[in-house]
N, CA, C and O of each residue as an XYZ file, in Angstrom:
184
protein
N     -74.294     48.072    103.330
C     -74.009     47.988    101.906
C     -74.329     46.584    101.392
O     -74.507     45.647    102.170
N     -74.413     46.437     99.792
C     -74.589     45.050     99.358
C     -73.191     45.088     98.699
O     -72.425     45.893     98.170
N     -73.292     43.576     99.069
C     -72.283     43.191     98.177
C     -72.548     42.176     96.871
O     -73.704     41.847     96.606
N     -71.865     41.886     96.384
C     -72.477     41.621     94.889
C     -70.920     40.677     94.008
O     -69.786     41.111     94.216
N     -71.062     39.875     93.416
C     -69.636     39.736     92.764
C     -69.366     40.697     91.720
O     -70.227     41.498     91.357
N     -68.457     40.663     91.330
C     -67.968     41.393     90.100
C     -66.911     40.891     89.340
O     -65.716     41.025     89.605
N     -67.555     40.116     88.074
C     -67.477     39.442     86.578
C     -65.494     40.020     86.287
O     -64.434     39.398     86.213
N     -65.910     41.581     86.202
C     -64.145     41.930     85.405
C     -63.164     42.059     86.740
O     -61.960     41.889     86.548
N     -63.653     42.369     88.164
C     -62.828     42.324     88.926
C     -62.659     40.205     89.290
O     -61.566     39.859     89.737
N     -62.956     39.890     89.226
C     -63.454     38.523     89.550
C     -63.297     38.174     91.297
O     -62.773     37.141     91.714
N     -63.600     38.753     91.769
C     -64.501     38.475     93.421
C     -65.374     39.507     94.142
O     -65.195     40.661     93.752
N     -66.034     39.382     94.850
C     -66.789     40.227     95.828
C     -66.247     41.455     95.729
O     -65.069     41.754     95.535
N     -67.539     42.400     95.930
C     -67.149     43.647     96.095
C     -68.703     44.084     96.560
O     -69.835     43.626     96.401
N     -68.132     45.164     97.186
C     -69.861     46.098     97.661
C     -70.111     46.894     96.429
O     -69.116     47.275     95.811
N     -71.225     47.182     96.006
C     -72.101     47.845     95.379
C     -72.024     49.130     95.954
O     -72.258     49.503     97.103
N     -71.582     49.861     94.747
C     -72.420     51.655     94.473
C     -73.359     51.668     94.027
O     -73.579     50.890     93.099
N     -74.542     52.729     94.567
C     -75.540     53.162     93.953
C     -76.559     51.811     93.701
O     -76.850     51.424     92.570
N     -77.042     51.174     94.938
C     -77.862     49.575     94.433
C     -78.810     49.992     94.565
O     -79.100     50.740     95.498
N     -79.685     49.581     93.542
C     -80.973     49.708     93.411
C     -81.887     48.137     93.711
O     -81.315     47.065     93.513
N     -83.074     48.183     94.110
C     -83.476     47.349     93.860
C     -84.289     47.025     93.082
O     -84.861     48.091     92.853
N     -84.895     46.066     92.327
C     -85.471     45.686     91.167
C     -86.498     44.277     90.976
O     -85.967     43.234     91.358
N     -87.537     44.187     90.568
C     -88.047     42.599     90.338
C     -88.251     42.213     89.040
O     -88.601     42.975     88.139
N     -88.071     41.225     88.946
C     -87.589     39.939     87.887
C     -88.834     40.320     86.983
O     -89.553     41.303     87.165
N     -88.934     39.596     86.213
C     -90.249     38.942     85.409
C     -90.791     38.131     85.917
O     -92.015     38.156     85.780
N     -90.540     37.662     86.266
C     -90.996     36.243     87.178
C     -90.887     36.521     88.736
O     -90.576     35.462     89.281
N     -91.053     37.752     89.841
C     -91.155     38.386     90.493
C     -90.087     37.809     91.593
O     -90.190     38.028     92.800
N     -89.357     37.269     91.169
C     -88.160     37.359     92.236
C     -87.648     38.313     92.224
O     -87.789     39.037     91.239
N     -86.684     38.797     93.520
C     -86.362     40.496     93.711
C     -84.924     40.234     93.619
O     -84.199     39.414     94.183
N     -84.675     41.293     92.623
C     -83.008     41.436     92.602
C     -82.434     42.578     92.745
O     -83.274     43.475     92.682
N     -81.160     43.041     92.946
C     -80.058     44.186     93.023
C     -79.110     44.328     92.086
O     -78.232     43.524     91.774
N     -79.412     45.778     91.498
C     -78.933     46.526     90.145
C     -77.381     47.601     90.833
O     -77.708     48.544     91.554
N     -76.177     47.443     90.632
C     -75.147     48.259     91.437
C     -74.246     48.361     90.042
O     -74.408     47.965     88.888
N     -73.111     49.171     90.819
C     -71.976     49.292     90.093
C     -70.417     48.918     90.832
O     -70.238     49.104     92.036
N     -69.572     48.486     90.118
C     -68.868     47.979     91.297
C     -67.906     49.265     91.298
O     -67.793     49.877     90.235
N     -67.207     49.709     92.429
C     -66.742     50.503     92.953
C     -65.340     50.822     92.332
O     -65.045     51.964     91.979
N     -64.481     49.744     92.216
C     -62.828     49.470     91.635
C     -63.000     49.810     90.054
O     -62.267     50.731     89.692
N     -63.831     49.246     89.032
C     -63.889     49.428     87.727
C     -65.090     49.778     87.052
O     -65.071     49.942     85.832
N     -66.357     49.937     87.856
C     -67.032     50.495     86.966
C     -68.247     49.668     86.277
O     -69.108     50.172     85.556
N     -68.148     48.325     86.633
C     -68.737     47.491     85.389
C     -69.729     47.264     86.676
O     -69.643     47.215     87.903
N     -70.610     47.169     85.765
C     -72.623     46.837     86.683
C     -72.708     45.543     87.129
O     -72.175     44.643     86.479
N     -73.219     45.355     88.001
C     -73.109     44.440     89.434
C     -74.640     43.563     88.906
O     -75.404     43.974     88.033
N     -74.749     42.699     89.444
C     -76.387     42.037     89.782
C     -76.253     41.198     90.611
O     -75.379     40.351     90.427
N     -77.134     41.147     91.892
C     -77.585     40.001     92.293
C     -78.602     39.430     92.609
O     -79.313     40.321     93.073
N     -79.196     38.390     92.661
C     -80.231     38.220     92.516
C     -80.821     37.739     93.535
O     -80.105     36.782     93.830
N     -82.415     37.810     94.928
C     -82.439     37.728     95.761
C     -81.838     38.646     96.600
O     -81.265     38.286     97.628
N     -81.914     39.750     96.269
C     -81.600     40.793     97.631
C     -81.956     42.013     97.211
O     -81.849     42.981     97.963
């Protein structure tokens, strides 16, 4: 699993459903949801 922070929980949590994704500027990032509340995850580099 990834883990990812999460903003409304305020610490770490693993990612539901991560997708991966690239930047505009072609760095690669990870699109999730966090598991406890719901609110969308990012991190960037993985």
């Amino acid at each position: 699993m990834v883990t990812g922070y999460c903003v409304k929980c305020k610490k770490k949590q693993e990612m539901n459903d991560p997708k991966g994704v690239v930047l505009k500027n072609g760095r690669k990032a990870t699109k999730g949801i966090c598991p406890k509340c719901g609110t969308k995850m990012f991190k960037i580099g993985g």
